[in-house]
C-alpha positions in Angstrom: -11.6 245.0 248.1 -11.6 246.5 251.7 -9.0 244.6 254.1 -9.5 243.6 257.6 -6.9 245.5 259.8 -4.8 241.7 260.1 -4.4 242.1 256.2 -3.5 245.6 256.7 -0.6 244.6 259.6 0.7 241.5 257.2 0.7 244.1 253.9 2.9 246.8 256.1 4.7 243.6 257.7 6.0 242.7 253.9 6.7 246.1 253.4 8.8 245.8 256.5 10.8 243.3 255.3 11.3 244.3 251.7 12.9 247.9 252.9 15.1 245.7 255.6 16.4 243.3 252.8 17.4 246.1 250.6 19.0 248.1 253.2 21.1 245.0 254.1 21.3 243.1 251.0 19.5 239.9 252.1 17.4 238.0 249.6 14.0 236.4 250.7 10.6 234.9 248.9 7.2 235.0 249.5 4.7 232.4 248.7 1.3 231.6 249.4 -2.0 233.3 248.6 -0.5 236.4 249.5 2.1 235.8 246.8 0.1 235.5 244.1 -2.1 238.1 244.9 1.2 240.7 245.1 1.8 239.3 241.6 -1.3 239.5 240.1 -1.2 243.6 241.7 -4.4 243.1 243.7 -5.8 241.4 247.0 -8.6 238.8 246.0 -9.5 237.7 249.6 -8.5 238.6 253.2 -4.9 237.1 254.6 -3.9 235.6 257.3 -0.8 235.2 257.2 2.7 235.4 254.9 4.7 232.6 254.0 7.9 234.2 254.3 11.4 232.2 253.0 14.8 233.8 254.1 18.2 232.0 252.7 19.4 229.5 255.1 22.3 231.8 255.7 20.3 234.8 256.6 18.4 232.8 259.2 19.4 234.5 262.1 19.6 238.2 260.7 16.0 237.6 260.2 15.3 236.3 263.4 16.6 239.2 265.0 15.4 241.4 262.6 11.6 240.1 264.2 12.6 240.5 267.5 13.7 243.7 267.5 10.5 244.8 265.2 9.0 243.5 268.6 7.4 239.7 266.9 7.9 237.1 269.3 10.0 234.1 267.3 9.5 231.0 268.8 11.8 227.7 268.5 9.7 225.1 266.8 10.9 221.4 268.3 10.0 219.7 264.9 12.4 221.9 263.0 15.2 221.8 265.4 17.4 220.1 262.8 16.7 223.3 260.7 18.5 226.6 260.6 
């Protein structure tokens, strides 16, 4: 399958963040279509985005892990309650 250049960005994006977890030890999960299609070895469609799930406790390493990758991370008002 030939990838748009956004499915290109989020693939590199998850490669990102794997080599930054293993360098510091953090543990994370994917899930979503992208998910399965990593499982499966394979890309069976175009993606838009990546359902990415850090450990509560790691919440803020990641957050400024984005930022200084240069991702904006914006404060969600219905999750304020959340880490």
């Amino acid at each position: 399958m030939i990838c748009t250049n956004k499915t290109n960005a989020i693939i590199n994006l998850c490669l990102l963040i794997a080599k930054y977890a293993e360098k510091n030890n953090l543990w994370y999960f994917f899930g979503g279509g992208l998910a399965i299609d990593l499982q499966k070895g394979n890309l069976n469609r175009d993606h838009d985005d990546i359902d990415f799930y850090p450990l509560d406790k790691d919440t803020d390493t990641w957050k400024n892990f984005f930022k200084e990758s240069g991702f904006t991370v914006n404060e969600d008002s219905e999750f304020k309650d959340f880490p």
